[in-house]
N, C-alpha and C positions, 0 to 999 in steps of 0.2 A: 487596576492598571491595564490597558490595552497593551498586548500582544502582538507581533510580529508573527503567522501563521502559514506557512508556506505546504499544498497537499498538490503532490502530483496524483494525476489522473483524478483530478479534481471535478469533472464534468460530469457524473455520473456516480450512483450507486453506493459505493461506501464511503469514496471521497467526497461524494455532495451533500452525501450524509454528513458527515464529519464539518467539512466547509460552514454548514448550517448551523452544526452545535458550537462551534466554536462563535463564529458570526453572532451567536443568538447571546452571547456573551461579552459582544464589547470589542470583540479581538480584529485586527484587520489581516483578512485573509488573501494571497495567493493563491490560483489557482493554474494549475500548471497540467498542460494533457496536450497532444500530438493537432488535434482536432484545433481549428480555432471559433467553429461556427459550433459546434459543444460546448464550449467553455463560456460562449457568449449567452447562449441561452440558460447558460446555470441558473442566473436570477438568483445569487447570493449577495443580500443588500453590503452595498461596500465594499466587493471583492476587487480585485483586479486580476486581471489573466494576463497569459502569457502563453503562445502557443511552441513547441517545442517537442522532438525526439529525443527523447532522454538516455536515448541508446548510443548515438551519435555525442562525443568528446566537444566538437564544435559548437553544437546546439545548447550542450550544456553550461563550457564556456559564458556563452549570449545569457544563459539564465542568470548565469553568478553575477553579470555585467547588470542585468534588471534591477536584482535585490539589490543588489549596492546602491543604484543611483533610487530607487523606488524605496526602500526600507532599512535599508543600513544593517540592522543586525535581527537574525534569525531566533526568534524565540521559542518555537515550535517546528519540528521538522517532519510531517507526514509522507512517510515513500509508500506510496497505494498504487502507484502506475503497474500493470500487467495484466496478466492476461493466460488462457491456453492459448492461443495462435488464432481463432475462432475469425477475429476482425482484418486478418492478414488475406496478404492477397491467394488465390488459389494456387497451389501447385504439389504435382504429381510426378516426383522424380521416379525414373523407371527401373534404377539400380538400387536396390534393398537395402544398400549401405550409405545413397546419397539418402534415401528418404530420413534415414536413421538418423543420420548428422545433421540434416534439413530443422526436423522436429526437437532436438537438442539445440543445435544454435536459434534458432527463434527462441523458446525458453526461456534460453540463458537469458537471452538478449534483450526479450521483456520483465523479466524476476526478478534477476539479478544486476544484470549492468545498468539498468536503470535506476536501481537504488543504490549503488554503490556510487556510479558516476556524479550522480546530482548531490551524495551525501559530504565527498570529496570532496566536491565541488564548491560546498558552504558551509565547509566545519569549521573555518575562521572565523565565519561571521555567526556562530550560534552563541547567545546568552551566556557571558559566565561569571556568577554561577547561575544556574536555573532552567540552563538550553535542556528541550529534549529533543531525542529523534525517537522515532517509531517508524517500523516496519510490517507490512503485510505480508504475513507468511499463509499458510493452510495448511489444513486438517490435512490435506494430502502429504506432509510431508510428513508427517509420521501413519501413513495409511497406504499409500503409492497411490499413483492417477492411470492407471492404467498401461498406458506406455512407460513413465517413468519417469520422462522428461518435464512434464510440472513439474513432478513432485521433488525432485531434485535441485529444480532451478530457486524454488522457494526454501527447501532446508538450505542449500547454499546460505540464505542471511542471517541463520541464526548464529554459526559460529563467526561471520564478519561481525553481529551483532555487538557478539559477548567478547570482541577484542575491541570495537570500539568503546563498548561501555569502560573495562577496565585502563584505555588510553584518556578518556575524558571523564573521567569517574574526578581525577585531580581537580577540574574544571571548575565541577558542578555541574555534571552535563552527565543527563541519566541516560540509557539507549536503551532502548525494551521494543519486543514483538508480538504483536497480535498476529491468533492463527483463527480464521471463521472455519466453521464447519458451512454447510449447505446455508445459503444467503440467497433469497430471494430478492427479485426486483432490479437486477443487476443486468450486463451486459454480458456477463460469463460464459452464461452456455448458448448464446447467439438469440435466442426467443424465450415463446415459453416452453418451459420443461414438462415430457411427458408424462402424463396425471399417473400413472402405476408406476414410472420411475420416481418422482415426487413423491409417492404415497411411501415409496421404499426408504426413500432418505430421511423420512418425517419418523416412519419406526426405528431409526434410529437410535435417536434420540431418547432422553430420559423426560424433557420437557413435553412434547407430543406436539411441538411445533418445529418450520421452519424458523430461522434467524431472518429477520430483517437489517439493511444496511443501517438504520437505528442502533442497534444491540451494537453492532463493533464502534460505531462514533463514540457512542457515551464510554464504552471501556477505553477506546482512544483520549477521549478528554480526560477522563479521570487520570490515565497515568501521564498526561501534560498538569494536572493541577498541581500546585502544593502540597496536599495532603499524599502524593505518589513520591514526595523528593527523596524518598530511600529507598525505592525499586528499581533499581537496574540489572541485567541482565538478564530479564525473563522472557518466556515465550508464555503469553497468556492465551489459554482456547476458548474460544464464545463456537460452542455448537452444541449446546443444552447438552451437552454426556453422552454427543456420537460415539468421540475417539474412543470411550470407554466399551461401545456395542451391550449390545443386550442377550 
């Protein structure tokens, strides 16, 4: 049965990933990211896009207004939108404590409001029974990111998570989060990442590789299949046994 497939930040990396695996499945996919000239060159056969700031209440509004006339009801819900700030525009506030607040509201603004806004935004129209939603968390949020501010903005979804799930749990409508560890090929860290810093994040690991945006699709589809309809509320990690260290 084809699916209803909705991924923001869908134009890149673990969403295109994802986009793909489902795609390659039958399912008809949304593609939802800031960017419109990204989203077009996805080249995800059948996709449809939609360009949108998912931070912004009004923008997101327009998205709910899309799905509705485009797809009716929501069968898959991928919140992949975010980001460290990296794609944001430059700026260097000179008071210690504007910077501080600066690096926290962007954050938020990419991690959290953006999967909460857009989740809100189309929990009427998910599957029931059988809707899911998934969110992108990371390793950083049980590891810190250095300032704090990722890693905060992404624990933020686990417990919005796990009150979703137990609100639409009634539904049929499972909610679970994937956390990657170091994922190559992404737009994350602005380029490529330096080869002794990469060499450091790879000894990590128990597997002795980096993850590819592949590795988190497939655990993404898998907890959208049937065989996942009794997992909800978890925080699943793809990062070959970083978080555990060596």
């Amino acid at each position: 049965m084809t699916r209803n497939v909705v991924i923001s930040g869908g134009g890149t990396g673990i969403g295109l990933a994802a986009a793909r695996a489902f795609a390659a499945e039958g399912d008809r996919v949304l593609l939802l990211g800031r960017r419109a000239d990204v989203l077009e060159r996805a080249a995800v056969p059948g996709a449809l896009t939609h360009a949108a700031d998912l931070a912004d209440p009004g923008a997101v509004r327009g998205v709910a207004e899309f799905v509705a006339a485009e797809l009716g009801t929501v069968d898959v819900l991928v919140n992949n939108a975010g980001g460290n700030g990296a794609l944001e525009p430059a700026t260097a506030p000179e008071d210690p404590l504007e910077a501080v607040a600066h690096t926290w509201t962007v954050n938020v603004r990419l991690n959290t409001l953006t999967a909460v806004l857009l989740t809100e935004a189309l929990r009427e129209r998910l599957a029931c029974p059988g809707g899911r939603v998934l969110f992108l968390s990371s390793i950083a949020a049980y590891r810190g990111s250095g300032s704090g501010a990722y890693a905060g903005a992404k624990a933020a979804l686990h417990p919005y998570a796990f009150d979703l799930a137990r609100e639409l749990g009634p539904r049929g409508v499972t909610v679970n989060v994937v956390a990657p560890g170091y994922i190559e090929d992404t737009e994350f860290f602005g380029g490529p990442m330096e080869q002794a810093r990469r060499e450091l994040r790879i000894a990590e690991t128990s597997t002795g590789r980096a993850g590819t945006p592949g590795d988190v699709a497939q655990t993404l589809h898998w907890l959208a299949s049937p065989g996942a309809g009794h997992v909800t509320a978890q925080v699943i990690q793809v990062n070959g046994g970083a978080e555990r260290g060596h």
